[in-house]
C-alpha positions in Angstrom: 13.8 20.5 1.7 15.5 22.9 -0.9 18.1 22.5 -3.5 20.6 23.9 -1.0 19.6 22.2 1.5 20.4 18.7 -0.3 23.7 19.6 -1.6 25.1 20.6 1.8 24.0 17.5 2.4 25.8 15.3 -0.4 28.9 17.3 0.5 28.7 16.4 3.9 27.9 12.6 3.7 30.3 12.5 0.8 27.8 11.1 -1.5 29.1 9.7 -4.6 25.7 7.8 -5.9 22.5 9.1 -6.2 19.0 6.9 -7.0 16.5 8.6 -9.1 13.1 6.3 -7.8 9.8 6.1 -9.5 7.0 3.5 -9.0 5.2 1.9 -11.8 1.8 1.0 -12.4 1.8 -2.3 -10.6 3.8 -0.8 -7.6 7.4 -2.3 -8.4 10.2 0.3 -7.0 12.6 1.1 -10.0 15.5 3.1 -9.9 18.3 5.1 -11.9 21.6 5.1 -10.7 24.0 7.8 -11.4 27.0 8.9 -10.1 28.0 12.1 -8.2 28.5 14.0 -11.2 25.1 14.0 -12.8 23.5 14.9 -9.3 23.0 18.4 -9.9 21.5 17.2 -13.6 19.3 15.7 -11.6 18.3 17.6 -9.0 17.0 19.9 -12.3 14.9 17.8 -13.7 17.2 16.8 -17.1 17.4 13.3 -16.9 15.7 11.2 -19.1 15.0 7.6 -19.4 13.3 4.8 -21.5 9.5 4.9 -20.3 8.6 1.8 -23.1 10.8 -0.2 -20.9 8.3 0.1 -17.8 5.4 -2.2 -18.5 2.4 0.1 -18.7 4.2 3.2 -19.1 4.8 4.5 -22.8 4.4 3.1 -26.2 8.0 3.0 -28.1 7.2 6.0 -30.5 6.9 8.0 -27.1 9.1 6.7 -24.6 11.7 9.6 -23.8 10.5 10.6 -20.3 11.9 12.9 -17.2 12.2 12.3 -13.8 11.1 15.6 -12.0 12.8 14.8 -8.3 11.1 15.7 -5.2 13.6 17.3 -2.9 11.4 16.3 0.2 12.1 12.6 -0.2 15.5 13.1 -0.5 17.3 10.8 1.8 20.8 9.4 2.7 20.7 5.3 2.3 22.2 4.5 5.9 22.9 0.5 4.5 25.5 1.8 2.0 27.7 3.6 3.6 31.3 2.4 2.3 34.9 3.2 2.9 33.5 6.6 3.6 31.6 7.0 0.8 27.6 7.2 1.3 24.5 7.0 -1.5 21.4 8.7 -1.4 17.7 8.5 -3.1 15.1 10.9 -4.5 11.4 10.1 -5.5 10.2 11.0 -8.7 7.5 11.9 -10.8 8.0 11.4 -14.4 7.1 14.0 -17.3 6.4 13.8 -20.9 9.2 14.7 -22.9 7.6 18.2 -24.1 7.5 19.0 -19.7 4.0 17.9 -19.1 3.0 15.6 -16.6 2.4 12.2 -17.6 -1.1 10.8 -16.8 0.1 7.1 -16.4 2.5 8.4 -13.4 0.7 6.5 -10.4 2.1 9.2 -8.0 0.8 12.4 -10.3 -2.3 10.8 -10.2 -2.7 10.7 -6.7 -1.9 14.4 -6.7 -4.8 14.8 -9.0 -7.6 13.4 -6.5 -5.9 14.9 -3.1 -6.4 18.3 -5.9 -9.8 17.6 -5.7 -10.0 17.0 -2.3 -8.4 20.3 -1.5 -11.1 21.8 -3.7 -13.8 20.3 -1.3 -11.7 21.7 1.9 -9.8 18.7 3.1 -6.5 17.5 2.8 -6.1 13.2 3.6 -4.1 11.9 6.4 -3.4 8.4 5.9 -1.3 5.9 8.0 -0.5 2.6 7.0 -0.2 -1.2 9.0 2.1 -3.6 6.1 2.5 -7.2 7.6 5.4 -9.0 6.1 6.8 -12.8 6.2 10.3 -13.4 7.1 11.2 -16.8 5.3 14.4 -18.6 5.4 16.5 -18.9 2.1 18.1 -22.2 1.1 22.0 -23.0 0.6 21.9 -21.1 -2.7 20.2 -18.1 -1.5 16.5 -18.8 -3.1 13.8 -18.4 -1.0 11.5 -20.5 1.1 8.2 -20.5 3.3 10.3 -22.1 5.9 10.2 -19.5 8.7 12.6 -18.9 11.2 10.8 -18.7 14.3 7.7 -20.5 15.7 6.4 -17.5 17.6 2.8 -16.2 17.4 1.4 -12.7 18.7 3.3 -10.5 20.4 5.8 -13.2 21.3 8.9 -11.9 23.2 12.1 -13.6 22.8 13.5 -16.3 22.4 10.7 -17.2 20.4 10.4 -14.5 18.3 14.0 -14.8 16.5 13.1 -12.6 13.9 13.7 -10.1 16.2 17.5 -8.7 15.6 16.7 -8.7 11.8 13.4 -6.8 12.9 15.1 -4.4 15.6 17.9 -3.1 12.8 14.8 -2.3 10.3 13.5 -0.2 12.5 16.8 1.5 13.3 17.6 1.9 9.4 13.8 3.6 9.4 14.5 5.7 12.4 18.2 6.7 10.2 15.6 7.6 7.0 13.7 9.9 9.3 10.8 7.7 10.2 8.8 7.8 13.0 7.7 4.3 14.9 5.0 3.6 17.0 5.6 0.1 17.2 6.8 -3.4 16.5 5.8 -6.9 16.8 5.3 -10.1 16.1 2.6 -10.9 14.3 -0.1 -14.1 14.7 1.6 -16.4 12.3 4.9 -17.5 12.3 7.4 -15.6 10.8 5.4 -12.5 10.4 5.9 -9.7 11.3 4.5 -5.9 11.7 5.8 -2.5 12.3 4.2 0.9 13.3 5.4 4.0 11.9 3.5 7.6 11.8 0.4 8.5 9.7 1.5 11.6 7.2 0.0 13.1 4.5 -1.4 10.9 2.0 1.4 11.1 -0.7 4.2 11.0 2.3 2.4 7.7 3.3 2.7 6.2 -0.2 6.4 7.2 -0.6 7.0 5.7 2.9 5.3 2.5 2.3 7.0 2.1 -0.5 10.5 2.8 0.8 9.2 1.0 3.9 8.9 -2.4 1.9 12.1 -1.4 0.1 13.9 -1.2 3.8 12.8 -4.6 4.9 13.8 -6.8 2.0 17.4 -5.2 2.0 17.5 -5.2 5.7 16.3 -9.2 5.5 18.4 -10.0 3.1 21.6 -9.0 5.5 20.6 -11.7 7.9 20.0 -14.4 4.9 16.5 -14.1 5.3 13.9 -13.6 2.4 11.2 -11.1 3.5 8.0 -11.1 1.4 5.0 -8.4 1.6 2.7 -11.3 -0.5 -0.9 -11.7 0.6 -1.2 -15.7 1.4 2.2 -17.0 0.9 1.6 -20.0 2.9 -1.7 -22.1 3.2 -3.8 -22.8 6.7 -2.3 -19.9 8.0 -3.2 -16.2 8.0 -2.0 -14.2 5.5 -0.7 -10.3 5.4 -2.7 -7.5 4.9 -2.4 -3.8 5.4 -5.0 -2.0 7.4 -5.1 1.6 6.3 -6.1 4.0 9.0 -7.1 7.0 6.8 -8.9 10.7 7.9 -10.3 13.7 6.1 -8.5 17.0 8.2 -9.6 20.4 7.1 -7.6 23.5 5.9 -7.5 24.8 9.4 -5.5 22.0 10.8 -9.0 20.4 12.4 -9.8 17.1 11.9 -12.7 17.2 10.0 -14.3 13.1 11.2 -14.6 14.0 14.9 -17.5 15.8 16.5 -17.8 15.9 20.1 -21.6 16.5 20.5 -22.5 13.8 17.6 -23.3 10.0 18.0 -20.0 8.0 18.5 -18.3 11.3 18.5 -18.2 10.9 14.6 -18.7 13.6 12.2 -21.3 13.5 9.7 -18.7 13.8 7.0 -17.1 11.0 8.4 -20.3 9.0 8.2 -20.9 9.9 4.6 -17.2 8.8 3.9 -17.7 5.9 5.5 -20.6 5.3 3.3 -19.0 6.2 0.0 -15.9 3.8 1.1 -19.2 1.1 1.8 -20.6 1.7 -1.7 -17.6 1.7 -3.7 -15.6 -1.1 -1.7 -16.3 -4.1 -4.1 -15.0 -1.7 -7.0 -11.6 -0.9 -5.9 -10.7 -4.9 -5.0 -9.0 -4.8 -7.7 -6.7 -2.0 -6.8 -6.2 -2.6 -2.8 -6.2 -6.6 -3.4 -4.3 -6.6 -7.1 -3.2 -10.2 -7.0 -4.5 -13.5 -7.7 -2.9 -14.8 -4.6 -4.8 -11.7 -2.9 -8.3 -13.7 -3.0 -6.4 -16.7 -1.1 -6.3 -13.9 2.2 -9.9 -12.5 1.6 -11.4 -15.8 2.9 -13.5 -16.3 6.0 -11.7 -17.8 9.5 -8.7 -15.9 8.8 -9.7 -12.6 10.4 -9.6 -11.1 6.8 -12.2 -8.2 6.5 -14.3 -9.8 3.6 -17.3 -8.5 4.5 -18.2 -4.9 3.2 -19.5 -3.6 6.7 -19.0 -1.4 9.3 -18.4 -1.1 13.3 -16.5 0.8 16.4 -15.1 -2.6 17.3 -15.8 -5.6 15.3 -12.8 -7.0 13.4 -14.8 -8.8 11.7 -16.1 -5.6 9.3 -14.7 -4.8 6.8 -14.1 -0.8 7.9 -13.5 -0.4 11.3 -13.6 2.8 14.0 -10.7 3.0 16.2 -11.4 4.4 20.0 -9.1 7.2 19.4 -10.7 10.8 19.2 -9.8 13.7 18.4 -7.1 14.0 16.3 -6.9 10.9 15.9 -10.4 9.9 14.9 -10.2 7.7 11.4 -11.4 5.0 9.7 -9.3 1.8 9.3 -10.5 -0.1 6.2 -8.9 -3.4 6.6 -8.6 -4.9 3.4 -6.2 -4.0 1.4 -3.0 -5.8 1.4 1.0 -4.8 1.2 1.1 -5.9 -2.4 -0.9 -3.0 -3.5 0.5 -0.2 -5.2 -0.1 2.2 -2.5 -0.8 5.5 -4.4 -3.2 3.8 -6.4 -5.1 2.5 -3.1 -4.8 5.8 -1.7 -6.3 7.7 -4.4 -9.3 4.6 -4.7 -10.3 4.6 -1.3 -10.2 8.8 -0.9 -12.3 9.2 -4.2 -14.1 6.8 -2.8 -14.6 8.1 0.4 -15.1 12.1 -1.3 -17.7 10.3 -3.2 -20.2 9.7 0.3 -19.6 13.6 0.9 -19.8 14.9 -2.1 -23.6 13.3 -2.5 -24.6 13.2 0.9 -24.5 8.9 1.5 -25.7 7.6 4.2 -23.8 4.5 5.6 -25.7 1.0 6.6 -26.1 0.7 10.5 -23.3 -0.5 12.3 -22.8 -4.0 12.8 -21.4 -5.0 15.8 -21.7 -8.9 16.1 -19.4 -11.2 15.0 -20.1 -11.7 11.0 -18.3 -14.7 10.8 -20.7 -16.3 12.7 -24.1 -14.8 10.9 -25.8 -17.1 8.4 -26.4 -16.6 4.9 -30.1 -15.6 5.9 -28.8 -13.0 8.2 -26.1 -11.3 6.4 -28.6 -10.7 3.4 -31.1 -9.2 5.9 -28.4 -7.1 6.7 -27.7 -6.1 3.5 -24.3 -7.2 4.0 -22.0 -7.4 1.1 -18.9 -10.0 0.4 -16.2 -8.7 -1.1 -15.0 -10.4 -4.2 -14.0 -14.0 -4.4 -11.5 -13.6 -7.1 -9.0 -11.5 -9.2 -11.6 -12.0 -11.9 -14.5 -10.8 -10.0 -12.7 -7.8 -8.7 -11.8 -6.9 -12.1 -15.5 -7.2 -13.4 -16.4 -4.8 -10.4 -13.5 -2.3 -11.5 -14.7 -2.2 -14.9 -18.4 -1.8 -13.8 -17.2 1.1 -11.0 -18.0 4.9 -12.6 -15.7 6.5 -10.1 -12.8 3.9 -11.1 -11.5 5.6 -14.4 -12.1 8.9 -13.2 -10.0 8.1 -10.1 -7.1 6.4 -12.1 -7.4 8.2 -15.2 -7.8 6.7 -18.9 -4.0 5.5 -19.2 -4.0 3.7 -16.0 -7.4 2.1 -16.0 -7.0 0.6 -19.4 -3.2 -0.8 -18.6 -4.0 -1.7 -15.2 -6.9 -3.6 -16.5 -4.9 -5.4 -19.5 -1.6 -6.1 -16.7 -3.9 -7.8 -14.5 -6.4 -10.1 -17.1 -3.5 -11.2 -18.4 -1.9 -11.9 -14.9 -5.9 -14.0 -14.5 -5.3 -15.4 -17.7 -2.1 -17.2 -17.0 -3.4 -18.1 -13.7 -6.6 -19.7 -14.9 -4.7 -21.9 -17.8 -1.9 -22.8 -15.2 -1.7 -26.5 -13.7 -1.0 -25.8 -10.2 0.5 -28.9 -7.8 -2.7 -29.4 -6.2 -4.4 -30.3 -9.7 -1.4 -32.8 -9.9 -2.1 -34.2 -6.1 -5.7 -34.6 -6.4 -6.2 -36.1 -9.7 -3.0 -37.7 -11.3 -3.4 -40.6 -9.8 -7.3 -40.6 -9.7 -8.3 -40.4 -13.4 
């Protein structure tokens, strides 16, 4: 989209406010408004803002920062629409204050590694699967885990009475210029799952993001809370986000499908496949960034803790889809929706680049149900867990080589502080089940 193009745009829809978006490190959604006056300002790249405001961003002595729009997420906001007048956002990346890109910018640095992904020939096609909870609030609006349905899978109405509140997100997505596959209800109650194409790897990110943005304003129209956390309740399964994700060539071809090779997979998709094997434990931290992530990445729950491969076994942690072709991928299964998506995406292509670049060789396939090997068996396999904890993932993140190149030296070390400190307070917390279990005991 040009310049042009959006103003005949805001002069059509009559748009009077305008959102400047940017993601920080963590994956939070912020915003500038501004009204229709400073649109054109903005559309130039001359607005500044505070970056020692945005946790992990800039130090106080260096905060003035620019947001450099991106006219092809430029988007009417169909939900505010008002007396005639209508809003619009734009994504942003931000700049240092002398015009250079800033390296803590999660969304410049995924532009770095697909950089050197282009240098190697490929460009990454990614499309994400982000389950979501839709929990009732109480009488002042606060939310619950009280869900509003008791459906399960796929569960048609009147069960599924998150339906209406799910049918308008998808119509507020189709009004953004999405494109769904899918919808449905997912195996727990109250959760829920939609479809929408795979893109480009940064398109992806901006559209998961604005994807999670859509639901919780959509939700909260019906009084509902909807939340993208990994385990919000206990005994059930929690949310993850399966990320179906492919190498395509310049040429347009996709560049993991063979026709004449085994399983009709390339051989650079079998060294990406070993690369996302190899460094898997490393980026935890990044696809599964929470304490609560580790309550998901448990046995029994179909969670993919096990750093393994297969065509069909849901048990692996990377799985093969039947789809050829054009469509041939790899789904690796466990990340979750409260990751910041171009920081995932960056991890797992590096990742991935990392098998081709030196020529890995993946494990054999297993195709029996891990949950059900013993101890014994998985080690004979030379099967892998993935980590237990925030902690743990973190060790492995500092311990990964490809980690800090991926993220860069400003993102790394912030990251890293955000989230021991995040451990910290976790680990010196007294949680209600201390109180349950031993009150009354000692």
């Amino acid at each position: 989209m040009t310049r042009t193009e959006i103003m005949k745009i805001i002069e059509k829809e009559n748009i009077h406010f305008f959102r400047l978006q940017f993601v920080d490190i963590k994956g939070f959604t912020k915003n500038i408004a501004i009204p229709r006056s400073q649109i054109e300002k903005a559309l130039d790249g001359q607005m500044m803002f505070d970056g020692s405001s945005i946790d992990g961003f800039a130090r106080i002595n260096e905060s003035d920062m620019y947001l450099k729009p991106d006219f092809d997420t430029f988007v009417v906001l169909p939900w505010r629409k008002k007396d005639g007048v209508g809003a619009a956002r734009i994504i942003c990346d931000i700049h240092k204050s002398d015009g250079s890109p800033f390296s803590g910018c999660p969304r410049i640095n995924l532009k770095r590694v697909l950089a050197k992904a282009k240098k190697m020939g490929y460009t990454m096609n990614v499309g994400t699967e982000a389950e979501f909870f839709l929990f009732n609030t109480d009488e002042k609006g606060n939310s619950t885990t009280v869900t509003n349905d008791t459906a399960g899978y796929f569960s048609v109405d009147p069960d599924d009475t998150g339906i209406d509140c799910r049918r308008e997100i998808i119509e507020t997505l189709e009004k953004m210029g999405f494109e769904i596959e899918a919808s449905h209800h997912e195996v727990a109650e109250g959760q829920h799952e939609v479809n929408f194409k795979y893109a480009d790897a940064l398109t992806c990110a901006d559209n998961t993001v604005t994807f999670k943005w859509v639901v919780k304003t959509i939700a909260k129209k019906y009084g509902l809370h909807a939340t993208f956390m990994p385990k919000p309740v206990f005994g059930i399964n929690g949310s993850g986000m399966h990320t179906n994700q492919s190498l395509f060539n310049l040429d347009g071809s996709n560049a993991f499908f063979d026709p004449k090779a085994p399983m009709q997979l390339s051989e650079v998709a079998r060294q990406y496949i070993a690369g996302i094997t190899k460094n898997a434990r490393g980026f935890a931290a990044i696809t599964n960034p929470l304490v609560n992530s580790y309550k998901r990445l448990v046995p029994g729950y179909e969670a993919p803790v096990y750093v393994a491969w297969s065509a069909s076994n849901r048990s692996a942690l990377i799985r093969i889809p039947a789809s050829r072709g054009l469509g041939t991928r790899v789904e690796v299964r466990c990340p979750d929706p409260a990751c910041n998506p171009y920081l995932a995406f960056a991890m797992m292509l590096n990742s991935g680049l990392d098998g081709v670049k030196n020529k890995l060789t993946p494990p054999k396939s297993t195709d029996v149900n891990i949950f059900k090997m013993t101890p014994n068996q998985m080690k004979r396999a030379k099967i892998a867990s993935m980590p237990g904890s925030l902690m743990e993932a973190l060790v492995e993140l500092k311990k990964n080589k490809l980690a800090r190149e991926t993220l860069g030296d400003h993102i790394f070390e912030k990251y890293l502080i955000n989230k021991e400190i995040e451990w910290d307070k976790f680990r010196i917390a007294v949680t209600d089940w201390e109180l349950k279990n031993y009150l009354d005991v000692y």
